[in-house]
N, C-alpha and C positions, 0 to 999 in steps of 0.2 A: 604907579603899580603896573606891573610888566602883562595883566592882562587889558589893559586900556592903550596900547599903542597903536594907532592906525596902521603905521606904515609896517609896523613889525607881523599884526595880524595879518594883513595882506599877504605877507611873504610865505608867511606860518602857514596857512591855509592854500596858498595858491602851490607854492613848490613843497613845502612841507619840508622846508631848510633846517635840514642840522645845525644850522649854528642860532638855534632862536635861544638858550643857555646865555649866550656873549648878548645877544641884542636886548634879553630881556633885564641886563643888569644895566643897560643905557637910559633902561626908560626914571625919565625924573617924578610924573604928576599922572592921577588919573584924570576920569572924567570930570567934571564940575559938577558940582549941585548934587554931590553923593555925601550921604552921612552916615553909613552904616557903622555898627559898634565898633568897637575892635576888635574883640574875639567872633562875630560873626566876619568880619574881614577876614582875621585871619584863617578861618575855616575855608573863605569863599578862595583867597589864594591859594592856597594848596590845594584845592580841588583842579582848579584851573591850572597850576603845574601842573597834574598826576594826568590832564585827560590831555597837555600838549605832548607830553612824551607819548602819550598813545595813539593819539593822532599821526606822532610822525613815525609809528611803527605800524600804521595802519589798522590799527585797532579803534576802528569809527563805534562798534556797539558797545563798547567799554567806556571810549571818550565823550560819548554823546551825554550819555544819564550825570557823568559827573561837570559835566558845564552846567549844563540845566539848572544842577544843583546849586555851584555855584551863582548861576545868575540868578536862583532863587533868594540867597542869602545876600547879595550883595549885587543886585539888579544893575546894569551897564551895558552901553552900545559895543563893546568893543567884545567883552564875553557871548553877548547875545550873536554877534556876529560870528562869531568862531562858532557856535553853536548851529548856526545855521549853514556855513558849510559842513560843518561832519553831519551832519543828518541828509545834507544833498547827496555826498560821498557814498554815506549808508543806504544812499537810494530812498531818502524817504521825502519826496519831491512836497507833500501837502506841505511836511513840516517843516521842513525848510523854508517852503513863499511866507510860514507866517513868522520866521523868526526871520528874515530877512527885511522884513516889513515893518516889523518890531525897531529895527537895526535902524531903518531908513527914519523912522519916525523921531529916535532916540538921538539918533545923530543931528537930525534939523534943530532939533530943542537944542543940544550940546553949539551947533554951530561947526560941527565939524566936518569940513566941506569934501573933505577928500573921503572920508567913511560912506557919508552919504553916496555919493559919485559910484562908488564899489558897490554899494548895495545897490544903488538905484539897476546900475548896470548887471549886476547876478539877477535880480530879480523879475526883472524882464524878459532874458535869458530862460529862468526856470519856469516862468508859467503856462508855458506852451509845453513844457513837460508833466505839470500835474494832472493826474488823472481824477477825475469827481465820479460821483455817484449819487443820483436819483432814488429816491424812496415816492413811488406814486401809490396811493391807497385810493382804491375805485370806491366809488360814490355810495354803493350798498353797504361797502366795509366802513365807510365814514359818515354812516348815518345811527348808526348801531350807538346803544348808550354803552359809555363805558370802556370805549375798543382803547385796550393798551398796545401801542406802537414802538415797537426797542431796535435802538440796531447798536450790534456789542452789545447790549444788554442797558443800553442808555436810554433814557424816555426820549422819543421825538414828537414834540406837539404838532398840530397840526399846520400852523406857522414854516413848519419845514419843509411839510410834503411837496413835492414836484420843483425844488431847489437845487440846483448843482453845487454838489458839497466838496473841497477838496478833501481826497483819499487816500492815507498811503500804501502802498503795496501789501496784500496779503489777503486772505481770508476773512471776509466780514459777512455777519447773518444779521439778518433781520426778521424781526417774531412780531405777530399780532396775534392779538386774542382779545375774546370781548367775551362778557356772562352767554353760559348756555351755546357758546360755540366750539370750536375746534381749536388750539395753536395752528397756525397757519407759519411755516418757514420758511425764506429762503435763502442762499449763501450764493457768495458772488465774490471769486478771486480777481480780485485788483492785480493787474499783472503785463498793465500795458498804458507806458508812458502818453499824455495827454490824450486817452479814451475817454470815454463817456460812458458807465456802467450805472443802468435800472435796474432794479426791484420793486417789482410791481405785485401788489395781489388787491384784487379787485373780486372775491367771496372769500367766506368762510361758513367750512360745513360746519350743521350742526351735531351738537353732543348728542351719543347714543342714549335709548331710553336708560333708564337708570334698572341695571339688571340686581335682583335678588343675590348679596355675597353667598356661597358655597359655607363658609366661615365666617364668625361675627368679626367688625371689624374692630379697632380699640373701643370706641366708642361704646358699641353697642353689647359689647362683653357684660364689663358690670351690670346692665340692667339683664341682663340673661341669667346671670350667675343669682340678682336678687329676686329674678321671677322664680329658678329654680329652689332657693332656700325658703320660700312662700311655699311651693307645693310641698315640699320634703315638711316644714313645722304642719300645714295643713292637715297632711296623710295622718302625722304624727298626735296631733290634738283629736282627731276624729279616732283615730283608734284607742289611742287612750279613754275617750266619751264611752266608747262600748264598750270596755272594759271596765269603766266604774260602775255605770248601769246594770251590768248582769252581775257585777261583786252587789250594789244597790238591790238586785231583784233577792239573788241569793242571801241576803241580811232578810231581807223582810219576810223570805220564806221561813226562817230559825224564828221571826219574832212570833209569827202569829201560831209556830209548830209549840214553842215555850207558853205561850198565851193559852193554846189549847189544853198543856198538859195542867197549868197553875189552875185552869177552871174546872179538870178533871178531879183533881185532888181535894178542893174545896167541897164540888158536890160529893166526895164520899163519907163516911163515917167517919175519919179521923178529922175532918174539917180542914180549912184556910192554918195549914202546921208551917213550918220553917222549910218543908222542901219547897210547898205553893208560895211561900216569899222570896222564894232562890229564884223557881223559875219565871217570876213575874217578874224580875227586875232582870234576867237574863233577856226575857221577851222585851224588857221596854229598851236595854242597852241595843238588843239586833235591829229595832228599829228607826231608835236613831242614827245609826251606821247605813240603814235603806234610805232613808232620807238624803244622809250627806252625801254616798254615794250617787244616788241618782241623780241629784239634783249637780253636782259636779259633775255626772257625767252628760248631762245634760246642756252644759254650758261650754263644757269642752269639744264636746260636738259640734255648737252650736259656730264658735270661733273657726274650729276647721272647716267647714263647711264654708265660712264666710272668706277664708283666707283662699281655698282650693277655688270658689266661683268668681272671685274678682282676682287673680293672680291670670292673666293674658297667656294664651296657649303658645308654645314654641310654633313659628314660620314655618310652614310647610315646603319642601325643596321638591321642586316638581321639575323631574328633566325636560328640556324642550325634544324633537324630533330631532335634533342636530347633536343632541346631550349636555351635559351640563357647561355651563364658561367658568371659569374659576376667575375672580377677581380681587385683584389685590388694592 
């Protein structure tokens, strides 16, 4: 397979020879001890053509992701090798020492003495080029429960701290944060072959007291909106209660005014006639209606009243001498 030729890689990588088309139709065998499918081969060879022509137009950040890939799919010294000069090229010195590494490893297993010899020799070459980077976390920050440590955004246990890590060029941040503290950040451009770049934090402040929201925040909405519909049915049952009790009072004034005239009629000379049967059963109907009214209005009160003293008063917002914070 024309990505597993020692002698051809070399060339490909080192001059970056137009003619690797002729040389790569020479090659007979790959490396040994490779099984990969056929249609994952076949993917991994055409990756591997598509990133030598970019290679030798100088296109390293095009050709770099599609070796990779390749040497993902179909794993080999001879790919991993080409893969770690275009990442040198591209300047990326960390990742380069570790696929060269890779290279040198892959070749001893393979027995291929001349790959070996080329890697062994770039490799040595480039590690005096890479640059590393330090993460030191001070003794108060690494005593704290809980302190979350990221650089890029990756967890670093504590196994790691105060280790010289190789780095490739660029912008890299490192965050810590522990319960009831501060995020604490810092960023540190990688931008200088075989330096030695620290980031260190050694406190973190803590969180502000917890200030009263200006506005409810999602959370606390709903229970606001349910204390409000508590006072609105409360107000609402309570006036209802007085309003059936004084309809309540005013029934039982008609009944005992009808009672009055039924006992009037009785004691005169026509006696207990059909008007004193009218208004006696007028007086007993107004007084059933005094009853049901008051005593509903009595219980209706009773629930409003209970709903308006246990329904929790709206947060009172009290500006500070500085005025109010708005927090979101």
């Amino acid at each position: 397979m024309a990505r597993h030729s020692s002698t051809v890689i070399a060339a490909l990588v080192v001059v970056v020879s137009s003619s690797v088309p002729s040389v790569v139709r020479a090659q007979a065998a790959g490396d040994p001890g490779r099984a990969a499918p056929e249609s994952t081969a076949g993917f991994a060879e055409a990756l591997f053509d598509a990133s030598v022509k970019l290679m030798q137009a100088g296109n390293y950040a095009e050709a770099c992701p599609k070796l990779a890939e390749s040497h993902r799919l179909d794993p080999a010294s001879g790919t991993v090798y080409n893969l770690a000069i275009c990442l040198e090229k591209e300047g990326k010195n960390a990742s380069a020492a570790i696929a060269f590494e890779e290279t040198l490893s892959r070749s001893i297993k393979d027995g291929n003495k001349e790959r070996e010899s080329l890697a062994r020799e770039r490799l040595a070459r480039l590690k005096e080029q890479v640059a590393r980077v330090v993460v030191r976390i001070g003794p108060k920050v690494a005593a704290l429960d809980a302190v979350d440590v990221r650089f890029d955004g990756a967890s670093v246990r504590r196994q790691a701290w105060g280790i010289e890590v190789p780095m490739d060029p660029g912008v890299h941040v490192l965050t810590v944060v522990a319960p009831g503290k501060r995020e604490a950040k810092r960023e540190v451009d990688v931008n200088a072959p075989g330096k030695v770049f620290e980031l260190a934090i050694d406190a973190l402040e803590d969180e502000p007291a917890s200030r009263l929201p200006l506005f409810p925040t999602a959370k606390e909405a709903p229970r606001e909106v349910a204390d409000t519909n508590r006072r609105v049915v409360g107000f609402g049952l309570l006036g209802l209660g007085g309003l059936l009790v004084v309809g309540g009072g005013v029934s039982g004034a008609l009944a005992f005014s009808r009672h009055a005239e039924t006992e009037r009629i009785c004691a005169s000379a026509v006696g207990c006639n059909a008007d004193a049967r009218s208004a006696e059963a007028a007086a007993n109907g107004f007084a059933w209606g005094a009853n049901i009214g008051i005593a509903l209005g009595v219980v209706s009160a009773a629930i409003g009243t209970y709903l308006l003293v246990t329904t929790k008063s709206a947060p009172r917002v009290t500006a500070a001498p500085r005025g109010l914070a708005f927090v979101f």
